[in-house]
TORKOL-4160 file (C-alpha; in steps of 0.2 Angstrom, whole numbers, padded with zeros to 4 digits, m for minus):
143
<pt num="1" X="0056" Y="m0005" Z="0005"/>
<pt num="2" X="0067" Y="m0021" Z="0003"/>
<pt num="3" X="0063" Y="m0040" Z="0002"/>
<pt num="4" X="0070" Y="m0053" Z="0011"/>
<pt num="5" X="0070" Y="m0071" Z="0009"/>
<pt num="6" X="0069" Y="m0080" Z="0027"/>
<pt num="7" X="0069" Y="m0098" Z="0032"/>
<pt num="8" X="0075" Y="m0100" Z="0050"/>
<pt num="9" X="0072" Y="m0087" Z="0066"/>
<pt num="10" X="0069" Y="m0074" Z="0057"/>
<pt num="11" X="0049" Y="m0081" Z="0052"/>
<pt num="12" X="0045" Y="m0083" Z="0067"/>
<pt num="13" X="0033" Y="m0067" Z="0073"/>
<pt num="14" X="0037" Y="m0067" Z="0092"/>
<pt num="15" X="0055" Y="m0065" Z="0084"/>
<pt num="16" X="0051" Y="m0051" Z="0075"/>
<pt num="17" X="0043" Y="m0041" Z="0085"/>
<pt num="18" X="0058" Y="m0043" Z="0098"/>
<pt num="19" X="0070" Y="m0038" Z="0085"/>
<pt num="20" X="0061" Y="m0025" Z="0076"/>
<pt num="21" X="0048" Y="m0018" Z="0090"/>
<pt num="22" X="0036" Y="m0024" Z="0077"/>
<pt num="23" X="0028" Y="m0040" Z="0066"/>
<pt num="24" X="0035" Y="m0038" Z="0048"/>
<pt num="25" X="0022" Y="m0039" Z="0032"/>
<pt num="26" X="0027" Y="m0059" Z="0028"/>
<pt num="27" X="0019" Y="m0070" Z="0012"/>
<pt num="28" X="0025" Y="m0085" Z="0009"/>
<pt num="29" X="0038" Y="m0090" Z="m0005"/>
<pt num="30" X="0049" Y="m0103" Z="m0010"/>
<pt num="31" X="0068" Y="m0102" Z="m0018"/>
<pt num="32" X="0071" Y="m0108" Z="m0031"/>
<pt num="33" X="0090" Y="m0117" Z="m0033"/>
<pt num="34" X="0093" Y="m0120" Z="m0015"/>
<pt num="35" X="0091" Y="m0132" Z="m0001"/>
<pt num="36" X="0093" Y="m0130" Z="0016"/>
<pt num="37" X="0106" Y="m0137" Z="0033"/>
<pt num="38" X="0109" Y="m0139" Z="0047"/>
<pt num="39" X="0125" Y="m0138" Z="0053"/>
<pt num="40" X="0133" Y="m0147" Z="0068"/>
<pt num="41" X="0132" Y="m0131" Z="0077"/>
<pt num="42" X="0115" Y="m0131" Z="0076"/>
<pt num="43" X="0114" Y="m0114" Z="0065"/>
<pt num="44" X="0103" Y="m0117" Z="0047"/>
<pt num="45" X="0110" Y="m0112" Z="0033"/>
<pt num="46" X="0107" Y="m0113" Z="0013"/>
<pt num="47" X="0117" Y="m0120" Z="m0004"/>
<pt num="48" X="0115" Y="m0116" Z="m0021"/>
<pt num="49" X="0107" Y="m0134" Z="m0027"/>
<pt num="50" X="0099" Y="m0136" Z="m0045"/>
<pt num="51" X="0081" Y="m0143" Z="m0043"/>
<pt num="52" X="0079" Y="m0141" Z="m0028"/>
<pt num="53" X="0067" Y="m0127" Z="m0016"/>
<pt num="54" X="0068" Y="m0119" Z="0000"/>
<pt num="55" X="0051" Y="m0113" Z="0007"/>
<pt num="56" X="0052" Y="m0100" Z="0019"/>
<pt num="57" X="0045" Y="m0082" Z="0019"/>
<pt num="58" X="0048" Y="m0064" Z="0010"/>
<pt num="59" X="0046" Y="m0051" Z="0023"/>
<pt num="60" X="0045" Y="m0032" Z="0018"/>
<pt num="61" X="0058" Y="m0025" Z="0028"/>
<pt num="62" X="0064" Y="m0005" Z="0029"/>
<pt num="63" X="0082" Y="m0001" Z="0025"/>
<pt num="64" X="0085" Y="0003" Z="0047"/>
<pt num="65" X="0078" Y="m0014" Z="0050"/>
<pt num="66" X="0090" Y="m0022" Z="0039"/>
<pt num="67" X="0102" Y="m0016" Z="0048"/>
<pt num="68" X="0098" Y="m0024" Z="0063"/>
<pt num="69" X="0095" Y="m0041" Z="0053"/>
<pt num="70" X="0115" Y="m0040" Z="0048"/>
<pt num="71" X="0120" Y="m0037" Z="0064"/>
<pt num="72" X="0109" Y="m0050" Z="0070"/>
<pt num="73" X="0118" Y="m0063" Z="0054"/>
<pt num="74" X="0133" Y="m0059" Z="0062"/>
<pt num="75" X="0135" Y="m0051" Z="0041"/>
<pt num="76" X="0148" Y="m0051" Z="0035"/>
<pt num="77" X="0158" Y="m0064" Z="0046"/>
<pt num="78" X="0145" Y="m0079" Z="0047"/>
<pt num="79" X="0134" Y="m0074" Z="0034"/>
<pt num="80" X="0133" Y="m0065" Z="0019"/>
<pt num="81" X="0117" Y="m0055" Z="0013"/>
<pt num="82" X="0115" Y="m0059" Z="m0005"/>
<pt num="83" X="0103" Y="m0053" Z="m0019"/>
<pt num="84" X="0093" Y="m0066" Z="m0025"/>
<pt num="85" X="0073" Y="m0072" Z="m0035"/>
<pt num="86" X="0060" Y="m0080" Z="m0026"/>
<pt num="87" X="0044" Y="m0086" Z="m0031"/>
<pt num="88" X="0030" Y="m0076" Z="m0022"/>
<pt num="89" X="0012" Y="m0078" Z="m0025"/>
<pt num="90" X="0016" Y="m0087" Z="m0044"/>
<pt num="91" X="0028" Y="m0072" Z="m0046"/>
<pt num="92" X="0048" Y="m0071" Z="m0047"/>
<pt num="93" X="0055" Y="m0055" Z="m0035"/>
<pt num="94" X="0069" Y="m0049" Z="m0031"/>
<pt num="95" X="0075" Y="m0052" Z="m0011"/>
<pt num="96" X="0089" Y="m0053" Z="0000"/>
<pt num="97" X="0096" Y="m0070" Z="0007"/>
<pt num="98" X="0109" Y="m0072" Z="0021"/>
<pt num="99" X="0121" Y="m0087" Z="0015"/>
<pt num="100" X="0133" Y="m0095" Z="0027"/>
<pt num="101" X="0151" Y="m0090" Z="0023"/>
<pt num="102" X="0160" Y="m0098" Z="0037"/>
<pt num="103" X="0165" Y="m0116" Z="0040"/>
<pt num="104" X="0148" Y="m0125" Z="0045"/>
<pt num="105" X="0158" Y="m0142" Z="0049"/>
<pt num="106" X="0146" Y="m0156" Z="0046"/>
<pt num="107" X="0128" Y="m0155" Z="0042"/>
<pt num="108" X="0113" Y="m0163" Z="0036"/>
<pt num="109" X="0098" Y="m0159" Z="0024"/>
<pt num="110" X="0082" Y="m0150" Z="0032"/>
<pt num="111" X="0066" Y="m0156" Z="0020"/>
<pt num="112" X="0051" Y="m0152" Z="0033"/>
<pt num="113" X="0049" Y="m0133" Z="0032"/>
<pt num="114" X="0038" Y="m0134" Z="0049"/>
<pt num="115" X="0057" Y="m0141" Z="0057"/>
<pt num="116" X="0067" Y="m0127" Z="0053"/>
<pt num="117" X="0066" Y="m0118" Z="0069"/>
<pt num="118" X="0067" Y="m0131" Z="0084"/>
<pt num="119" X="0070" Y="m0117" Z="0095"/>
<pt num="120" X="0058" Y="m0112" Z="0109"/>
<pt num="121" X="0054" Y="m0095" Z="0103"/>
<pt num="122" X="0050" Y="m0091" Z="0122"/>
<pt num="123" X="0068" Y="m0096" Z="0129"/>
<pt num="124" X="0077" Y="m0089" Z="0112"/>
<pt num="125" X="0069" Y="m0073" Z="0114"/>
<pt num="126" X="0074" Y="m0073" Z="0132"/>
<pt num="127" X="0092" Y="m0080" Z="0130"/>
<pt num="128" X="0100" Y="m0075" Z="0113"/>
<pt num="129" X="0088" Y="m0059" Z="0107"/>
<pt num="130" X="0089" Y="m0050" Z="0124"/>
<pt num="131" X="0111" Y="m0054" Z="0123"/>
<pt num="132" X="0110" Y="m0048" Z="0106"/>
<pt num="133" X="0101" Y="m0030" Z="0111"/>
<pt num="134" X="0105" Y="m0030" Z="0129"/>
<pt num="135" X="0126" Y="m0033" Z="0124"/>
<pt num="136" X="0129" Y="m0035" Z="0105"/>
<pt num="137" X="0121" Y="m0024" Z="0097"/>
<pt num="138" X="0112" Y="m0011" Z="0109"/>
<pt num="139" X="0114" Y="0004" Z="0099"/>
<pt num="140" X="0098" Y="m0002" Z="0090"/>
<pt num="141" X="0089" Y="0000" Z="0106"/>
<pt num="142" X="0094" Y="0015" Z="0116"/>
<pt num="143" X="0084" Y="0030" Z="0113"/>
């Protein structure tokens, strides 16, 4: 089982139950060194920044599932998945972050962890999930 550190779409249940045909065992956890963007595209995104903290979640998440996160983070191209510690339940573990690799153009700091997702999970799941398994990436999908 693997740990991965999320701060945007990826908390959200309705999402994961769309992507992964399941909700995901999530605690809450904060990285440590970080902050968090947006960029002008609208896409969040996270910098290595000394005292500072992202909060977001850990999921526990199968190595097939993590598959379809990386296609999903457009890995390697838009992001990369990096090793990183969080701070879960008073304890440091190890987890997977995606960072933004490609140019993000402008942006500005994110600081209310309730903002990072202005999305309508309703209308994302319908529009940009069901393109991503309907098109993208339907080899996750057909049995």
């Amino acid at each position: 089982m693997n740990h991965l550190f999320v701060y945007g779409t990826l908390k959200s249940k309705k999402v994961q139950i769309e992507l992964f045909g399941k909700e995901l065992k999530t605690k809450k956890a904060e990285l440590l060194g970080y902050s968090l963007y947006e960029a002008e595209d609208g896409f969040y995104f996270i910098k290595e920044q000394k005292d500072k903290k992202v909060k977001g979640y850990v999921l526990e998440i199968n190595d097939y599932d993590l598959k379809i996160c990386d296609a999903f983070e457009m890995c390697p191209d838009m992001y990369q998945r990096k090793e990183v510690t969080a701070v879960l339940d008073g304890k440091t573990i190890n987890t997977f972050v995606y960072i933004r690799v490609d140019d993000v153009g402008n942006y500005i700091p994110v600081e209310n962890f309730d903002s990072y997702c202005k999305f309508d999970e309703d209308e994302f799941i319908a529009t940009e999930i069901k393109e991503f398994k309907e098109k993208e990436h339907p080899e996750f999908y057909t049995k």
